[in-house]
ZABAPA-63710 format. One record per residue (C-alpha): residue in three letters; residue number from 1; x, y, z negated. Coordinates in steps of 0.001 Angstrom, whole numbers, padded with zeros to 6 digits. Example, Ala and Ser with C-alpha at 12.3 -4.5 7.8 and 13.67 -1.06 7.14 Angstrom:
<atoms>
<atom "Ala", 1, <012300, -004500, -007800>>
<atom "Ser", 2, <013670, -001060, -007140>>
</atoms>
This chain:
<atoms>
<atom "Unk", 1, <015283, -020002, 014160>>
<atom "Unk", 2, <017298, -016866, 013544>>
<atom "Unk", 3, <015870, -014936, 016674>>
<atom "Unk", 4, <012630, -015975, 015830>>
<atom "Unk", 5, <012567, -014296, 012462>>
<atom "Unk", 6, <013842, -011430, 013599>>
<atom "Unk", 7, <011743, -011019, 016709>>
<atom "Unk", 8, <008212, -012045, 014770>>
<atom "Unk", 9, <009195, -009581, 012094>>
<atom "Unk", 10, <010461, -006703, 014131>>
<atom "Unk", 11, <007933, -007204, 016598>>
<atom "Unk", 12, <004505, -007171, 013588>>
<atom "Unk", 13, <006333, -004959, 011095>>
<atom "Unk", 14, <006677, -001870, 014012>>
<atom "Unk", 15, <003188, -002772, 015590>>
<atom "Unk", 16, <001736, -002462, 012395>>
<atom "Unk", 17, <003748, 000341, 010664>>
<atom "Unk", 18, <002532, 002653, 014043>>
<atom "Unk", 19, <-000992, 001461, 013687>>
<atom "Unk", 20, <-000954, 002195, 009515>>
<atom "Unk", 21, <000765, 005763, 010473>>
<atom "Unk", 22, <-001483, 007239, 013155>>
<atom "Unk", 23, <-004291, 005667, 010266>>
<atom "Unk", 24, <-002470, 007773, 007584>>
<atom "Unk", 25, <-002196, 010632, 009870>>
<atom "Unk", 26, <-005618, 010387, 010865>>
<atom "Unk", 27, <-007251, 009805, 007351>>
<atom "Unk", 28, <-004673, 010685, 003958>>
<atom "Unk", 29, <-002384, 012727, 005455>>
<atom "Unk", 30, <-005062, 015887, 005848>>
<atom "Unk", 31, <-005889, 015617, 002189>>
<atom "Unk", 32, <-002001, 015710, 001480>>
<atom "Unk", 33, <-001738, 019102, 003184>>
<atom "Unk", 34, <-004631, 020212, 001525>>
<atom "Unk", 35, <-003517, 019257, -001973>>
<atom "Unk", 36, <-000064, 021361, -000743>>
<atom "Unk", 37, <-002522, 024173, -000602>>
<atom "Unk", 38, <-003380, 024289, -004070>>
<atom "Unk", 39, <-000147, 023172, -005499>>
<atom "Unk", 40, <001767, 026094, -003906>>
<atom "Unk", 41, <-000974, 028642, -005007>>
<atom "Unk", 42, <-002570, 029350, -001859>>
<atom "Unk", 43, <-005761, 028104, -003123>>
<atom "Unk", 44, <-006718, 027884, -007003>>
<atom "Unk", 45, <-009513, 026125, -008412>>
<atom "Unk", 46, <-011122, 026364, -011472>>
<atom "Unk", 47, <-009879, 029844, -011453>>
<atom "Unk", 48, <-009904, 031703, -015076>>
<atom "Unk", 49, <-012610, 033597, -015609>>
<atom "Unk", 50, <-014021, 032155, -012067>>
<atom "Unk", 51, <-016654, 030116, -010222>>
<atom "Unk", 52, <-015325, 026190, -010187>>
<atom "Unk", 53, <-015427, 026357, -006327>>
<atom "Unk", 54, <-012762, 026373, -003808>>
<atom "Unk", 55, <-012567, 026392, 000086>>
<atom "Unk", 56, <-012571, 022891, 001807>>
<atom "Unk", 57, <-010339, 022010, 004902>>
<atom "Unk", 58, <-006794, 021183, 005673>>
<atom "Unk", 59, <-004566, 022380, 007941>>
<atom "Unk", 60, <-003764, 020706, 011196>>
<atom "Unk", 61, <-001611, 018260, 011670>>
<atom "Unk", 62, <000002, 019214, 014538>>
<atom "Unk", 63, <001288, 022386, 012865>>
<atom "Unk", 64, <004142, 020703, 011464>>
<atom "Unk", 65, <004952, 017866, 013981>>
<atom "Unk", 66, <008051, 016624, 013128>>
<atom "Unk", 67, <007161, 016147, 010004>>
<atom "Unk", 68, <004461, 013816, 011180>>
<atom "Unk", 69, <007231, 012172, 014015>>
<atom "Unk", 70, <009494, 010922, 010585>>
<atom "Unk", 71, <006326, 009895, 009145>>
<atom "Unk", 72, <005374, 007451, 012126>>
<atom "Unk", 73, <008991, 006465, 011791>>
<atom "Unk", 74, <009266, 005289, 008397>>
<atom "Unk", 75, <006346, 003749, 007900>>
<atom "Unk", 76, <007375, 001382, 011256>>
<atom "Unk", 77, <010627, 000681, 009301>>
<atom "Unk", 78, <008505, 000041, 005847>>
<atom "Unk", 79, <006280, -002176, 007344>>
<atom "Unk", 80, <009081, -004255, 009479>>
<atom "Unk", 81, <010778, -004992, 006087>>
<atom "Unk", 82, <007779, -005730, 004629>>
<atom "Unk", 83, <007430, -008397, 007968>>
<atom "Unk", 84, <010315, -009946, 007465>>
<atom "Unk", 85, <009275, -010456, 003523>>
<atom "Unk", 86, <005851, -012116, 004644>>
<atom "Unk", 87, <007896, -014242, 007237>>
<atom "Unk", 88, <010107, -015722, 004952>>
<atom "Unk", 89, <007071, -016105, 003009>>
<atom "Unk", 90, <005734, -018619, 005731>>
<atom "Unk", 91, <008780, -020583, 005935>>
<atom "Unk", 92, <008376, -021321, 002352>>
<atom "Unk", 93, <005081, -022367, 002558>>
<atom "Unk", 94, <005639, -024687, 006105>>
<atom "Unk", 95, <008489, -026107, 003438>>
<atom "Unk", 96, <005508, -026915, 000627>>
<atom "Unk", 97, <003544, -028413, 003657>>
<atom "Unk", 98, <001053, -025446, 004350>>
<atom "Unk", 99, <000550, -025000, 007828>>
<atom "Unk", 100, <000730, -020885, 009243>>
<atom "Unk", 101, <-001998, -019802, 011653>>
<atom "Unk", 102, <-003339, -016942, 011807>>
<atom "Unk", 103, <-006410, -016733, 010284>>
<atom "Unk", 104, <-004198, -017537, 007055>>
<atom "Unk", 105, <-002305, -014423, 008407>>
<atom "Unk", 106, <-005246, -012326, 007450>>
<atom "Unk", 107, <-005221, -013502, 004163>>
<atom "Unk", 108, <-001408, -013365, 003457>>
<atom "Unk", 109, <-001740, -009856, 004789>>
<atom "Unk", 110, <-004804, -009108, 002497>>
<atom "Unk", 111, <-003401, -010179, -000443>>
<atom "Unk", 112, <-000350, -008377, 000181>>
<atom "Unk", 113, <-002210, -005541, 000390>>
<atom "Unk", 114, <-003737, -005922, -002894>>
<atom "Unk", 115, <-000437, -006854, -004237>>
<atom "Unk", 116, <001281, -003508, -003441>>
<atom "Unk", 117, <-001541, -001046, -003504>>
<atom "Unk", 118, <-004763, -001925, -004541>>
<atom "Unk", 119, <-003749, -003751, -008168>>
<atom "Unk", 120, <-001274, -001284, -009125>>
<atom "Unk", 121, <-004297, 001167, -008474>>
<atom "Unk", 122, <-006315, 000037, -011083>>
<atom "Unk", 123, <-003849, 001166, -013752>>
<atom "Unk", 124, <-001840, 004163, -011883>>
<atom "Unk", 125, <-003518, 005243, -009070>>
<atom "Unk", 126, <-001803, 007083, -006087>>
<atom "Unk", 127, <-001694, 010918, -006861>>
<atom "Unk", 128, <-001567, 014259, -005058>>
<atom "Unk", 129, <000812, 016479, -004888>>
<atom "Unk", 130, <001159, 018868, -007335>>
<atom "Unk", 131, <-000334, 015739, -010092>>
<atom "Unk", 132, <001872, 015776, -013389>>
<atom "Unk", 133, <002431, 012053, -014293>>
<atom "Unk", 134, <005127, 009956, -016479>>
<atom "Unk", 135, <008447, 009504, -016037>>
<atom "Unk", 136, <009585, 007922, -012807>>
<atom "Unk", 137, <011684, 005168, -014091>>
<atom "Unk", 138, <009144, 003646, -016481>>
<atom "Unk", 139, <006453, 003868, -013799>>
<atom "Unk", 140, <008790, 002348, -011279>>
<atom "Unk", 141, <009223, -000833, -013308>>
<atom "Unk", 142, <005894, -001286, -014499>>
<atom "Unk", 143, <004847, -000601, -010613>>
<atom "Unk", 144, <007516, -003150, -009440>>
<atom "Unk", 145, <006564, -005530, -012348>>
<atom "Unk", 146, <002800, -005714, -011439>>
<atom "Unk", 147, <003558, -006382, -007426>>
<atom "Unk", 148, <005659, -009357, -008267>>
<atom "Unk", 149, <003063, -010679, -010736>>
<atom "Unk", 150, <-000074, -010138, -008978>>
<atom "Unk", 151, <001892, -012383, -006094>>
<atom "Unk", 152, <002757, -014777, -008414>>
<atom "Unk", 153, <-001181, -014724, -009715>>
<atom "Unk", 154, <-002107, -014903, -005678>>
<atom "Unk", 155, <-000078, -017267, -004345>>
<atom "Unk", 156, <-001501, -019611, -007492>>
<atom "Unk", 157, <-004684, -019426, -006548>>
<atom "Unk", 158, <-003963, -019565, -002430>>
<atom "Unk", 159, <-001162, -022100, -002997>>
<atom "Unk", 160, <-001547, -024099, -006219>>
<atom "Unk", 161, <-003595, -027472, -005722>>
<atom "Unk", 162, <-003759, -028217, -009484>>
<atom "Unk", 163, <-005959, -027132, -012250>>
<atom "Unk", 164, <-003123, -025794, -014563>>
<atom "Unk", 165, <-002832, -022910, -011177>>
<atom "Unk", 166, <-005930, -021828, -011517>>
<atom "Unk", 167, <-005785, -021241, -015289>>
<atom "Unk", 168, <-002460, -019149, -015324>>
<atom "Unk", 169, <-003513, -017585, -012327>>
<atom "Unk", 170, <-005607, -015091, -014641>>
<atom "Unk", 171, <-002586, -013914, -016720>>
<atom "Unk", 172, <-000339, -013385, -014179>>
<atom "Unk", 173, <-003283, -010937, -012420>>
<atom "Unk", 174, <-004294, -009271, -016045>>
<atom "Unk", 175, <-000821, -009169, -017807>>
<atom "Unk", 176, <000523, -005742, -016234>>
<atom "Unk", 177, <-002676, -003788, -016942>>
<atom "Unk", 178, <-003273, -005472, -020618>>
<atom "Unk", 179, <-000135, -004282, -020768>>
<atom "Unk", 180, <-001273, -000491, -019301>>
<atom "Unk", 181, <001033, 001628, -016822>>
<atom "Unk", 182, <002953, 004413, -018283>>
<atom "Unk", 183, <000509, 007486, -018660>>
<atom "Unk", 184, <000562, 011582, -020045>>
<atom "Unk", 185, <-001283, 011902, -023195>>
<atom "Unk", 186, <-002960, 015160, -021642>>
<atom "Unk", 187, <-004858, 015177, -017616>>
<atom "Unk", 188, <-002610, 017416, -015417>>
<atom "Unk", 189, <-003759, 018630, -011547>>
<atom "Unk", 190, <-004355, 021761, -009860>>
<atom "Unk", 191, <-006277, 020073, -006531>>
<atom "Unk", 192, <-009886, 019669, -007134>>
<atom "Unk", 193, <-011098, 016268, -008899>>
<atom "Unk", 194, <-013602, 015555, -005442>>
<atom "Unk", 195, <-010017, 015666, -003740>>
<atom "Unk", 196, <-008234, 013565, -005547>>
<atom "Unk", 197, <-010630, 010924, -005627>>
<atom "Unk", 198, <-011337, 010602, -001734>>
<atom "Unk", 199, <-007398, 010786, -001617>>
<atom "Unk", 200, <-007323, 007317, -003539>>
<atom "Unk", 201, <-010234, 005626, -001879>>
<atom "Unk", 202, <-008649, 006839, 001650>>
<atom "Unk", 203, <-005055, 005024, 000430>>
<atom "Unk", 204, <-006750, 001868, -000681>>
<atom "Unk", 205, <-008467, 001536, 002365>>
<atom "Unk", 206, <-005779, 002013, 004809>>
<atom "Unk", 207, <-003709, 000194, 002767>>
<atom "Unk", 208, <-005704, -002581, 003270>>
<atom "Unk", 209, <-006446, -002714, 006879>>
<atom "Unk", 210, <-002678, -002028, 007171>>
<atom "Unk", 211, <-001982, -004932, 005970>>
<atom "Unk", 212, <-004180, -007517, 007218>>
<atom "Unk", 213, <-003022, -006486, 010240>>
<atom "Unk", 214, <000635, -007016, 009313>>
<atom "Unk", 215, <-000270, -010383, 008093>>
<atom "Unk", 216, <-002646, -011120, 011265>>
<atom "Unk", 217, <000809, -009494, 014017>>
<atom "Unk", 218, <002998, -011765, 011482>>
<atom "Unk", 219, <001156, -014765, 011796>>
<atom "Unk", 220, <000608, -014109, 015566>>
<atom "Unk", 221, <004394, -013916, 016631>>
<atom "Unk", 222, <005169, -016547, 014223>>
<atom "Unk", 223, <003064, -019208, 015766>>
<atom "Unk", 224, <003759, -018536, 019321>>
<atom "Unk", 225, <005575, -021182, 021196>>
<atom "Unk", 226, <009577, -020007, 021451>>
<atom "Unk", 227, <010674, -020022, 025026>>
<atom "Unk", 228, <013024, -022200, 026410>>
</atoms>
């Protein structure tokens, strides 16, 4: 049971940590050079006394390719120990009876996904660099605090075969943003707004296909037949 663990997790948490990287590489991490443009002062926009227009483009990736190599290799480590969270995650629901194929991969992964990035988005959304925000700690526990209950709210409504699921589901889902994420009372940035918000829309999305594919390489290597 051991080796199978490890092997499923090791084995969907590097496939799809390469896959979300060359995705991220692809996709956000242009727009994160770009933003390094403007926050180090080689572009300004909204200029004093200026036009509100600034020059569009990033600089290419393979300028700084190392940088890009550590990249690949983190996010292959991230997503492995996020495997081996979603594994133990299917022995506990084999234990409650729920059988793991995977087509229910796709939606473990999907809801994973909008358990780490897309709900914490809708309060405190990913931010450039350069982007002024709260203190870390605060936004660190209210970030941790809304992953574990937007799981909690999930696995209710995937899980839960009684009424009184579905009814808490809800507050376990809207408690962390009734609540509100730590925020500046004044807007901060020096990258233009256009860029910031294709930043976020680019994160949720490969976020998401991320991790449906986590959940469908999880599910996959999990339900294959162990050889004798």
């Amino acid at each position: 049971m051991l080796k199978k663990i490890v092997t499923s997790a090791v084995f969907a948490g590097v496939g799809a940590g390469v896959l979300a990287a060359l995705l991220q590489l692809a996709l956000v991490v242009p727009l994160i050079m770009e933003a390094e443009l403007f926050e180090s002062g080689a572009r300004v926009h909204f200029p004093e006394g200026g036009s509100p227009q600034s020059d569009r483009g990033a600089p290419s990736v393979w300028e700084e390719p190392l940088r890009h190599i550590y990249t690949v290799g983190f996010s292959a480590v991230t997503f492995t120990a996020y495997a081996f969270l979603m594994i133990a995650g299917f022995l506990l629901a084999e234990r409650f009876g729920h059988e793991v194929t995977t087509r229910r991969g796709l939606f473990w992964g999907l809801c994973g996904g909008l358990a780490v990035v897309i709900a914490p988005a809708i309060s405190m959304p990913p931010e450039l660099p350069g982007a002024i925000g709260a203190e870390v700690g605060p936004r660190q526990a209210w970030y941790l605090s809304c992953v574990v209950l937007t799981l909690i709210g999930l696995s209710q409504i995937g899980l839960g075969t009684r009424a009184r699921y579905m009814m808490t589901a809800p507050v376990f889902l809207l408690a962390p943003h009734l609540i509100g994420a730590p925020h500046l009372d004044t807007y901060f940035g020096v990258a233009p707004p256009e860029l910031a918000s294709e930043f976020v829309a680019r994160v949720m999305g490969v976020a998401l296909i991320s991790w449906t594919l986590l959940g469908l390489f999880a599910a996959y290597f999990w339900t294959r037949p162990e050889e004798t």
